[in-house]
C-alpha positions in Angstrom: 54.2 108.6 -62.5 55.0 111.8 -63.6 55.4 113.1 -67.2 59.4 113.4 -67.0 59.0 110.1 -65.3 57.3 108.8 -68.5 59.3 110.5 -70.8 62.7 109.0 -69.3 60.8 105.7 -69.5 60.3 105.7 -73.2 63.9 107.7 -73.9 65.7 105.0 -71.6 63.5 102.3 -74.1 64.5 103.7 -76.7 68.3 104.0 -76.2 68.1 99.9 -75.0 65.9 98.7 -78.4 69.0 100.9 -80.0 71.2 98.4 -78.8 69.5 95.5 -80.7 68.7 93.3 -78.6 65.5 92.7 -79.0 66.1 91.6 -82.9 67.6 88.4 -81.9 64.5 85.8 -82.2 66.1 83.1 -79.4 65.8 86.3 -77.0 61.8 87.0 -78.4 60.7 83.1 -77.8 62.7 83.1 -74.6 60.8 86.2 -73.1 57.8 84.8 -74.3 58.8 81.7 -72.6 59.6 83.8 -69.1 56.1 85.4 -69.6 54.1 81.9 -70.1 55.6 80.5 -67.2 55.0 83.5 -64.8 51.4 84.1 -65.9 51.3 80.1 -65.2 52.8 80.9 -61.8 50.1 83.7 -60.8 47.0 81.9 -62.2 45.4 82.2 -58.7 46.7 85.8 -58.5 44.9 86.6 -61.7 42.0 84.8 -60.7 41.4 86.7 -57.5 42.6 90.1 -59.2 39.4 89.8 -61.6 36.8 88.5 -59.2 38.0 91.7 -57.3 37.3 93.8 -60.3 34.2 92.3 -62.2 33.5 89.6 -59.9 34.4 86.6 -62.5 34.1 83.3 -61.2 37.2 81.1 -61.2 36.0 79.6 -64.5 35.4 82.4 -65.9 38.7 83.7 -65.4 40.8 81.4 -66.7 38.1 80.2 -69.7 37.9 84.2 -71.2 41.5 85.5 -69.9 44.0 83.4 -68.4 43.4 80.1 -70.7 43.4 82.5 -73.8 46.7 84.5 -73.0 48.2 81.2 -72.5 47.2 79.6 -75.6 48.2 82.9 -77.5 51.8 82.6 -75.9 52.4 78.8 -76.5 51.5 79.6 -80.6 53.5 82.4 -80.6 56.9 80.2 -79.0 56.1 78.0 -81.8 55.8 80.0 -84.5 57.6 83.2 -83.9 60.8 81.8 -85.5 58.8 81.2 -88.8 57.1 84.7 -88.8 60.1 86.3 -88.1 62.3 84.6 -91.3 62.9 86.9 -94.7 60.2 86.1 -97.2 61.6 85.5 -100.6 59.5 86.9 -103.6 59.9 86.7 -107.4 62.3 88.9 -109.2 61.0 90.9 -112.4 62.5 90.4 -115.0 64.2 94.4 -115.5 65.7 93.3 -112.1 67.6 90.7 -113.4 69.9 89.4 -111.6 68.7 90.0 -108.1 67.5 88.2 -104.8 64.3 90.3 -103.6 62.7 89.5 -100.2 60.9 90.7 -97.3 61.8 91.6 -93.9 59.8 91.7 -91.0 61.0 94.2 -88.6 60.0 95.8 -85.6 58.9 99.1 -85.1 60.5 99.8 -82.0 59.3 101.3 -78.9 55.3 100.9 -78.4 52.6 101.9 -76.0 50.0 99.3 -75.4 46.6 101.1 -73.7 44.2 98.2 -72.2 40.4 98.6 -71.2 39.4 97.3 -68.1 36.1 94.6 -69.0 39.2 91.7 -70.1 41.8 93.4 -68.2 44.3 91.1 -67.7 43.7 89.3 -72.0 43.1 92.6 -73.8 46.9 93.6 -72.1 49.2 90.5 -72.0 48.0 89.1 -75.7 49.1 92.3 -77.5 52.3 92.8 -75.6 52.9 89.1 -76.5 52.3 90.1 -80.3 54.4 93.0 -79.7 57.5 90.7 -77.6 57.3 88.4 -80.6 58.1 91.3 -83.6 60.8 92.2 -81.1 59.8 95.2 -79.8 60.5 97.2 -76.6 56.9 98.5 -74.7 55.4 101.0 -72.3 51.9 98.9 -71.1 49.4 100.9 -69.9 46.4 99.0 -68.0 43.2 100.7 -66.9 42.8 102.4 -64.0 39.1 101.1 -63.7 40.0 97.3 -62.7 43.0 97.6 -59.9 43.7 94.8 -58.7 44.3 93.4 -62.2 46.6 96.4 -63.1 48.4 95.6 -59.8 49.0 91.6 -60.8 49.6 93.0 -64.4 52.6 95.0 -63.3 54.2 92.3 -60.7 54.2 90.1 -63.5 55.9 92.3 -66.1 58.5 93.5 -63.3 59.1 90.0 -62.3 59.6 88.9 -66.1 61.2 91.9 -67.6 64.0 95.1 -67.1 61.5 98.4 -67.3 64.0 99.2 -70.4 62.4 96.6 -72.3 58.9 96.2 -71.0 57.8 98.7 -68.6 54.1 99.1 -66.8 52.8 102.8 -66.4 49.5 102.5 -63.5 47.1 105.6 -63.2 44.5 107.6 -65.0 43.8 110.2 -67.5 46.9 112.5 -66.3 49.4 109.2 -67.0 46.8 108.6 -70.1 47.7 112.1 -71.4 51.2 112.5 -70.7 51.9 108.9 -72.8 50.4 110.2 -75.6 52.8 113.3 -75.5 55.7 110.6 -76.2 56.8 110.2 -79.5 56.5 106.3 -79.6 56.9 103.6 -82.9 53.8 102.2 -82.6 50.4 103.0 -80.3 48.3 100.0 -79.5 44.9 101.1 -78.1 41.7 98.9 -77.0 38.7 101.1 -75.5 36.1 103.3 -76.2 35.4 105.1 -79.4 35.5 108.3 -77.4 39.4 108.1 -76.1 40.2 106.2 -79.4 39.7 109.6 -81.2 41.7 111.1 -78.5 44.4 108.3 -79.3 44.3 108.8 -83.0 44.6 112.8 -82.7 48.4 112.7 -80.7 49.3 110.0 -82.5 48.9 111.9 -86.1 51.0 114.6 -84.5 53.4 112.5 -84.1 52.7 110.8 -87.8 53.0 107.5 -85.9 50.9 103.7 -86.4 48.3 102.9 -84.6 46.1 100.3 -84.2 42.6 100.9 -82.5 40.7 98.1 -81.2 36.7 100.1 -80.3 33.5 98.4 -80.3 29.9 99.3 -81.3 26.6 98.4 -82.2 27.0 94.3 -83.0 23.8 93.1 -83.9 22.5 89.6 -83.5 20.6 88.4 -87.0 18.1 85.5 -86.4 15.7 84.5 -89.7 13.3 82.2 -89.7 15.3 78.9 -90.4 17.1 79.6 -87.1 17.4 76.7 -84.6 15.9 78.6 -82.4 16.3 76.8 -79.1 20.1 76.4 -79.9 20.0 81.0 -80.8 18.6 81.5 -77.6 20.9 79.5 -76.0 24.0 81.0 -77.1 23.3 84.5 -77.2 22.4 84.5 -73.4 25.6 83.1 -72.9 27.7 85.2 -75.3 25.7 88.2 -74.1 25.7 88.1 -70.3 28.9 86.6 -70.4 31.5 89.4 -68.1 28.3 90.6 -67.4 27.4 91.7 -71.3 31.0 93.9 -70.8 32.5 92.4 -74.0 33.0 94.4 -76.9 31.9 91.4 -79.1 28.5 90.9 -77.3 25.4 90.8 -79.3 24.2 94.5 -78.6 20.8 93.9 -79.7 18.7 90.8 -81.0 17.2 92.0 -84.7 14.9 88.7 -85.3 12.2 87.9 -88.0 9.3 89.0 -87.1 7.5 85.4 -87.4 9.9 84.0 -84.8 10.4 86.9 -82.2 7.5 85.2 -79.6 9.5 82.0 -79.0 12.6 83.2 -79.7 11.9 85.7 -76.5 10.0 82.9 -74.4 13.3 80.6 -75.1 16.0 83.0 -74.0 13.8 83.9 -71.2 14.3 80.3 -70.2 18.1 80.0 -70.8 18.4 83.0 -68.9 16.9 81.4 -65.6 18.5 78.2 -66.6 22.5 79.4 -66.9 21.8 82.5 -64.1 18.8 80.8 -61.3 16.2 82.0 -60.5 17.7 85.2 -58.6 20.7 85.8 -60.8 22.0 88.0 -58.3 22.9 85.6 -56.0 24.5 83.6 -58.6 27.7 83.6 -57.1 29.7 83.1 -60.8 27.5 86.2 -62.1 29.5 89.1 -62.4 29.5 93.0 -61.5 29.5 95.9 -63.3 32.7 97.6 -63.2 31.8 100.8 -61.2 28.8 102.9 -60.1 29.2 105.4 -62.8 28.6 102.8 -65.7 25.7 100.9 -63.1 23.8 104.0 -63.4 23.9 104.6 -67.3 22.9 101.1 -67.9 20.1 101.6 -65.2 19.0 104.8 -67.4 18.5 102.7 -70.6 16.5 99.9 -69.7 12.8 100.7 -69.8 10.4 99.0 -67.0 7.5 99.0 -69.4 9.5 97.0 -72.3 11.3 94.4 -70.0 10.1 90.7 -70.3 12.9 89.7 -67.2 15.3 91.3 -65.5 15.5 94.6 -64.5 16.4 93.5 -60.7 19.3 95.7 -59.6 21.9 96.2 -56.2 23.3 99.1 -56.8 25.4 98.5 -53.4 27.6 95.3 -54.7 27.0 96.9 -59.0 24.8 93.9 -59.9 22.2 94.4 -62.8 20.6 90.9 -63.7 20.3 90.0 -67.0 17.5 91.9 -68.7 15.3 91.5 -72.1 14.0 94.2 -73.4 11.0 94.0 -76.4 9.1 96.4 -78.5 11.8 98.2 -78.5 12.0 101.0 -81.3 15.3 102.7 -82.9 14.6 106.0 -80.6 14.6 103.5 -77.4 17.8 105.0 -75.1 18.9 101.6 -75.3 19.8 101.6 -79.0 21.3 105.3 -78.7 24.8 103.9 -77.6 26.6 100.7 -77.1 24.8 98.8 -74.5 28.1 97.1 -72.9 26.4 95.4 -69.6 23.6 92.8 -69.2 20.7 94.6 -71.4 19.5 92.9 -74.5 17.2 94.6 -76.7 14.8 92.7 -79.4 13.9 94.5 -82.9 11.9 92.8 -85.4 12.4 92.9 -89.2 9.9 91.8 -92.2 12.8 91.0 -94.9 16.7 90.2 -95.2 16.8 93.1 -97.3 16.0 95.7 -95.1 18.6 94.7 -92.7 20.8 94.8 -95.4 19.6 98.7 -96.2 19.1 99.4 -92.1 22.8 98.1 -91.3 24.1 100.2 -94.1 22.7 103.5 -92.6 24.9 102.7 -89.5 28.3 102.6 -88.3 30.3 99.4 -89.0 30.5 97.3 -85.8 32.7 94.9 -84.3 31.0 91.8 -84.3 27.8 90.6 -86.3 26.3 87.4 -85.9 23.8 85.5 -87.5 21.3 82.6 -86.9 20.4 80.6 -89.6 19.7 77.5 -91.8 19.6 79.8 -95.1 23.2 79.2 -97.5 21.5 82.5 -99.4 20.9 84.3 -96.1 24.3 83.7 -94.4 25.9 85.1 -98.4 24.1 87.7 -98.6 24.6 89.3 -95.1 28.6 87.7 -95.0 29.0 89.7 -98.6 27.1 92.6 -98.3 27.3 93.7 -94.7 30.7 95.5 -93.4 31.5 94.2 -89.9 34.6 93.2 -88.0 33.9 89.7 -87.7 31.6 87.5 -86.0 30.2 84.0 -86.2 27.1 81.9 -87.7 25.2 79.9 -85.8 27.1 81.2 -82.5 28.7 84.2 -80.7 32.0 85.4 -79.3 34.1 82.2 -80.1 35.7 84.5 -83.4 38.3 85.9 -81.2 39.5 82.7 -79.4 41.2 81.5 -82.5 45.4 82.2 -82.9 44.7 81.5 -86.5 42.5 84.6 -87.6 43.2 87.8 -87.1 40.5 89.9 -84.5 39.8 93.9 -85.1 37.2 96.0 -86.1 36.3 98.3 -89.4 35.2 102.0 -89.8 33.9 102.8 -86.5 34.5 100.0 -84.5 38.3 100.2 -85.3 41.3 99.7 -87.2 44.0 97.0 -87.6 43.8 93.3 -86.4 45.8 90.9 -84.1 46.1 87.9 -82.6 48.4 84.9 -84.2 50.2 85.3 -86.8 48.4 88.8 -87.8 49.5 90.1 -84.6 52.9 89.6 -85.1 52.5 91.3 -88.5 50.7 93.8 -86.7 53.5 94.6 -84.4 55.9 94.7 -87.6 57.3 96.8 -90.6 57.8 94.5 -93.7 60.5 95.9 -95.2 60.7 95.0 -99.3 64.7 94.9 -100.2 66.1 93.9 -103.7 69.5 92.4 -103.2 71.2 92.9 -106.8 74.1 91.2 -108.3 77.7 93.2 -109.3 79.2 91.4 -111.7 76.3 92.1 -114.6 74.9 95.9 -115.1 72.4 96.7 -118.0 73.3 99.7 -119.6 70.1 100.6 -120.9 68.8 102.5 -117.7 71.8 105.0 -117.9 71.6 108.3 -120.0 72.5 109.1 -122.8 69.9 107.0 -124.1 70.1 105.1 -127.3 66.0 105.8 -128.0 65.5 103.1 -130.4 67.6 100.6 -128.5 66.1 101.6 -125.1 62.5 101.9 -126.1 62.8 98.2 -127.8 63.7 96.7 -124.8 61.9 98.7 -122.3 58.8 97.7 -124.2 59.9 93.8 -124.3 61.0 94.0 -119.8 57.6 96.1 -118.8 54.7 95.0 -120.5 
């Protein structure tokens, strides 16, 4: 598409949310409705789409993407009428006598940009956030997983008119030329790299954005850990999608006194959930193109790994690979991992993870093993994170009920649920006042004695 293609797109947008329709909340739950029932309608469409693009097995498919959009939709038709209602507030007294209440509108026309590890969930659960506040949106998918971006778009154009919800395919030359547009809102999930990109056109337009990124997200186990139970759920939150989820553990940081059988244990879960040649596990994934195969083959050191390592460059299969001794200069702890390499890192003392995680940019996700009430306080209060779990991984964002986003580095804003839908909103604060009473005492001239007595008596 080119850019006067896109720029009519967002103008003819514009001139239809203009209208109002959109504002009407039957119309919102009804869209939301059409959507459910298509995405039910394609389920095998988006099933084969994403073993196309990362090789997800059926399960897989529906368990971290299809299931969840779904789930996200059906809350949202059941709650969007609530979220949407006016909000009334308490009255000050100076204001009396006036009805004072909040407003949730929507911004208007947005751009949604989606990554390409969740392709299909990291595109249709915004837009349904965004449907629900009642706005219009452009819906960019990545260029990186096709055949997703291909089922993403006969979906949309078989639910919706391009003036309301419109999908824009390509690369960076349809990337760029979006971010020229003037939009209401920018929704972005990705890299840190393209998010400053993101965050640099949309100040010149002085316009919202939300930036879901990712980062370092450390994995915490102390000595009270169960440790069979660790090991068996960071292999599967970490190789799940083939470790390409922003809200994998990154990197194991264990007590020193439990590292040996923590190690030996995810060893074993690792050829328990993969086999024994995890490459011909047919419900292992691929990695999403040759360029990212090779970085990840350039961080993983042959003389630190206790499994894995086994690569086909040919079909972009890495198997799941451990990594030990492994020291801050490593190339593996120089950037965010994001593919089937786990790195262990020792520590003597809760404090200094405290100090060490301090000293380094806030991640997504941070998870923590442990037994300890004091240990899970101390690194909940103290330690500045997205989100994450105890005693699991990943499961944080599956939830309609709490909002999901990053901090500092790894992002800004949240969604999901009722936040989304907040997300996707202005609130706008209105005093409705009376007409048949008006206090003089606001009004020059002022009576000084008079005023200042009763100014003191309304605002203290």
């Amino acid at each position: 598409m080119t850019q006067e293609q896109i720029s009519a797109l967002v103008k003819k947008q514009r001139v239809y949310y203009n209208t109002g329709a959109t504002l009407n909340v039957d119309f919102r739950i009804e869209m939301l409705k059409k959507l459910y029932a298509s995405v039910k309608k394609h389920q095998d469409d988006i099933t084969d789409a994403l073993t196309a693009d990362l090789g997800k097995s059926e399960f897989e498919g529906f368990m971290c993407e299809a299931g969840l959009v779904l789930t996200e939709l059906s809350y949202l038709i059941r709650k969007t009428r609530k979220f949407a209602a006016e909000r009334t507030v308490p009255t000050p007294l100076p204001q009396f006598a006036s009805h004072s209440y909040v407003k949730p509108s929507p911004y208007g026309v947005t751009l949604i940009m989606s990554p390409w590890n969740y392709p299909f969930l990291l595109t249709i659960e915004p837009l349904a956030d965004a449907i629900a506040a009642g706005n219009t949106a452009v819906v960019k998918p990545s260029a990186y997983s096709p055949a997703t971006s291909a089922v993403i778009e006969m979906i949309l154009e078989e639910c919706f008119a391009e003036e309301y919800v419109a999908v824009v395919t390509g690369g960076r030359k349809e990337n760029d030329s979006l971010l020229e547009q003037k939009f209401d809102f920018v929704f972005f999930t990705g890299s840190q790299n393209v998010g400053r990109e993101v965050l640099r056109h949309t100040a010149e337009h002085l316009t919202p954005a939300v930036l879901e990124l990712g980062g370092k997200s450390p994995c915490i186990v102390d000595t009270t850990a169960k440790i069979k139970l660790a090991a068996k759920r960071i292999v599967w939150g970490k190789f799940l999608n083939c470790g390409q989820t922003c809200v994998a553990p990154d990197y194991i940081l264990c007590h020193c006194s439990v590292k040996e059988a923590l190690v030996q244990e995810i060893v074993r879960q690792i050829r328990k959930q993969f086999g024994e040649n995890p490459l011909e596990n047919p419900d292992y994934g691929k990695i999403i193109n040759e360029k990212h195969f090779d970085r990840l083959m350039g961080l993983i050191d042959p003389g630190k790994t206790v499994i894995g390592g086994e690569s086909d460059r040919e079909t972009c299969r890495i198997a799941p690979t451990v990594m030990t001794d492994v020291t801050w200069e490593d190339a593996v702890m120089q950037e965010e991992v994001f593919g089937p390499v786990l790195p262990v890192l020792t520590y003597e003392k809760l404090g200094e993870v405290v100090s060490l995680l301090a000293g380094k940019p806030k991640p997504l996700a941070l998870y923590l093993f442990s037994e300890n009430k004091k240990h899970i306080r101390t690194i909940t209060e103290r330690c500045s994170y997205g989100g994450g779990c105890i005693n699991d991984v990943v499961i944080h964002l599956a939830t309609s009920e709490m909002g999901f986003g990053g901090v500092g580095e790894s992002g800004m804003g949240s969604y999901h649920g009722r936040i989304g839908f907040d997300t996707f909103s202005h609130h706008k604060s209105i005093v409705d006042k009376i007409t048949w009473l008006d206090l003089p005492m606001r009004y020059q001239p002022f009576d000084r004695v008079i005023n200042s007595r009763l100014l003191k008596m309304f605002l203290r």
